[in-house]
C-alpha positions in Angstrom: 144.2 50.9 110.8 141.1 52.9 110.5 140.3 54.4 107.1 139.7 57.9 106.9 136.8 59.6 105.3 134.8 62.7 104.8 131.0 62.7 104.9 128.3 64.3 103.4 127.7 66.6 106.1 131.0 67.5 106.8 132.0 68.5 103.3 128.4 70.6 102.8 129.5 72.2 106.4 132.9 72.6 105.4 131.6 74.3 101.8 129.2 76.6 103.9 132.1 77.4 106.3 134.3 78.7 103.6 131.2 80.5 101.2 130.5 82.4 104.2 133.9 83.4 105.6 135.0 84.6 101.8 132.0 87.0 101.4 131.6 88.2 105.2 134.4 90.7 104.2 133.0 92.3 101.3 129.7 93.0 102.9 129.4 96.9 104.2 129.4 96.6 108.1 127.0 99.7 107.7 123.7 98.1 106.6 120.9 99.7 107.5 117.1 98.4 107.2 114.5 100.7 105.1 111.2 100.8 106.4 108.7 101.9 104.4 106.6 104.9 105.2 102.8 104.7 104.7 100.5 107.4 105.8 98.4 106.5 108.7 94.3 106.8 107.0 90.8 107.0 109.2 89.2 104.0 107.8 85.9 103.3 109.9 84.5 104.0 113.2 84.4 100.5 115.9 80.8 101.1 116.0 80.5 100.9 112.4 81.4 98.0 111.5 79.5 94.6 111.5 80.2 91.5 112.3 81.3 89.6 108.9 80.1 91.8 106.9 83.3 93.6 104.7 83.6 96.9 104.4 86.2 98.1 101.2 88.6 101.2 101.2 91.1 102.7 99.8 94.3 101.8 100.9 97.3 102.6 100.6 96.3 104.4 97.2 92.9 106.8 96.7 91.0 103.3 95.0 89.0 100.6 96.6 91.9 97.8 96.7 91.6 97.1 100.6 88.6 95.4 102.7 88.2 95.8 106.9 86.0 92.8 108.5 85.0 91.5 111.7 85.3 87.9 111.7 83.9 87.6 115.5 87.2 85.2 116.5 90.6 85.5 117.4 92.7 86.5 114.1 96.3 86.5 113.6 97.3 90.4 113.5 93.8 91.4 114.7 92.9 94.6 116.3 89.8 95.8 118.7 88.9 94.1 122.3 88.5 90.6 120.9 91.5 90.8 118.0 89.2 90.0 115.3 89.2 92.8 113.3 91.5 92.6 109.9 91.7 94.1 106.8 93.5 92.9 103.8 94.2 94.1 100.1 91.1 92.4 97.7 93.2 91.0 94.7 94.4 87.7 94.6 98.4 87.5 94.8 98.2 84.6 91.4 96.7 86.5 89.1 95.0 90.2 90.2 91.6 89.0 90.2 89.4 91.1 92.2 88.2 89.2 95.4 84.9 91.2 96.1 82.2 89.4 97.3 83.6 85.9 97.9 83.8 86.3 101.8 82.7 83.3 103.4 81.5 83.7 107.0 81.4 79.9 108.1 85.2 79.9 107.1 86.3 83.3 107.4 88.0 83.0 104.4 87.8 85.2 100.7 87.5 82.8 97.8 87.2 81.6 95.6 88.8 83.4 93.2 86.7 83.3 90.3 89.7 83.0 88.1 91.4 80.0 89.4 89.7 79.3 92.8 92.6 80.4 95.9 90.9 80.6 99.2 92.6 82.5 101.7 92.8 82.5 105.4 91.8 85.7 107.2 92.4 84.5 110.9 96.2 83.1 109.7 97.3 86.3 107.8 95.8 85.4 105.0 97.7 82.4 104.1 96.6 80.3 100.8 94.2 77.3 102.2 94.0 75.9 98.2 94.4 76.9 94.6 97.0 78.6 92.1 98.5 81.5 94.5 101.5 81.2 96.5 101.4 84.3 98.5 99.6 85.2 101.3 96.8 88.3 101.2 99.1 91.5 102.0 97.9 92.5 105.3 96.7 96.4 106.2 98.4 96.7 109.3 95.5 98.5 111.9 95.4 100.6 114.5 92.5 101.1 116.9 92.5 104.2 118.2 89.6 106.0 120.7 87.7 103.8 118.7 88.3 104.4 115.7 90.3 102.1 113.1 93.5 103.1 111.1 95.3 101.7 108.2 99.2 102.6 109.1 101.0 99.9 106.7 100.6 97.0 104.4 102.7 93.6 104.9 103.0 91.8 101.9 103.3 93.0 98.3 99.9 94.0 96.5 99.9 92.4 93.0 100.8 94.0 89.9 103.3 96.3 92.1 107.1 96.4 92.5 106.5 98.6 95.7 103.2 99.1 97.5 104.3 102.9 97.7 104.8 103.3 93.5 101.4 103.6 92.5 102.5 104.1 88.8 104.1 100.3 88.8 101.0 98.6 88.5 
């Protein structure tokens, strides 16, 4: 006669099964997702801006906490004819430094932080390629538009902020 016994997977599936099936009741069937609105802002004409050469603005809020750049290749959330064309908030998501001025071209990357060295990625979203931060750049969502560039939105939370809209949480 065969011994019966449970597994490892089938309790942990068994343990999901019935977490799941005990809360599923008390959540409201009437959830509803909040976007965020941010005011659409002119940033800079197509014509205007240079290949890797950053341009800073303000956005979402009236200082210079944003940069646009050209990086001449394809880039992950990219507008303009070739998709190149980013923007990204200038702090660094570990600790607030201020970014300005570490772009580098041969990379197309912004690092490294002078505070504890983070590079990020501007053709991946600006994802962390090394040091102390764990979050991504927030990304200034673009529009291109009779050629003209818009801000419309920010993915990502900007540091120091509970909510990219609150500008008194910093």
């Amino acid at each position: 006669m065969k011994k019966s016994c449970i597994t490892r997977r089938s309790f942990l599936v068994a343990g999901a099964t019935t977490m799941v099936t005990s809360i599923l009741p008390q959540l409201n069937a009437s959830v509803t997702l909040e976007l965020q609105k941010y005011e659409k802002k002119k940033i800079i004409s197509l014509k205007n801006l240079k290949e890797n050469e950053p341009v800073y603005f303000a956005y979402p809020f009236d200082d210079k906490n944003s940069f646009i750049v050209k990086l001449g290749e394809v880039a992950a959330g990219g507008v303009g004819k070739k998709g190149d064309i980013v923007a990204f908030n200038q702090y660094c998501t570990h600790m607030g430094m201020d970014l300005t001025g570490t772009y580098k071209k041969e990379h197309k990357a912004m690092g490294a932080c002078p505070m504890h060295l983070t590079s990020f990625d501007l053709t991946r979203h600006g994802m962390v390629i090394a040091g102390h931060a764990t979050e991504s750049l927030p990304q200034v969502q673009l529009q291109v538009k009779h050629d003209v560039i818009y801000a419309t939105g920010i993915s990502g939370l900007m540091y120091g902020y509970s909510d990219n809209l609150d500008k008194g949480a910093q």
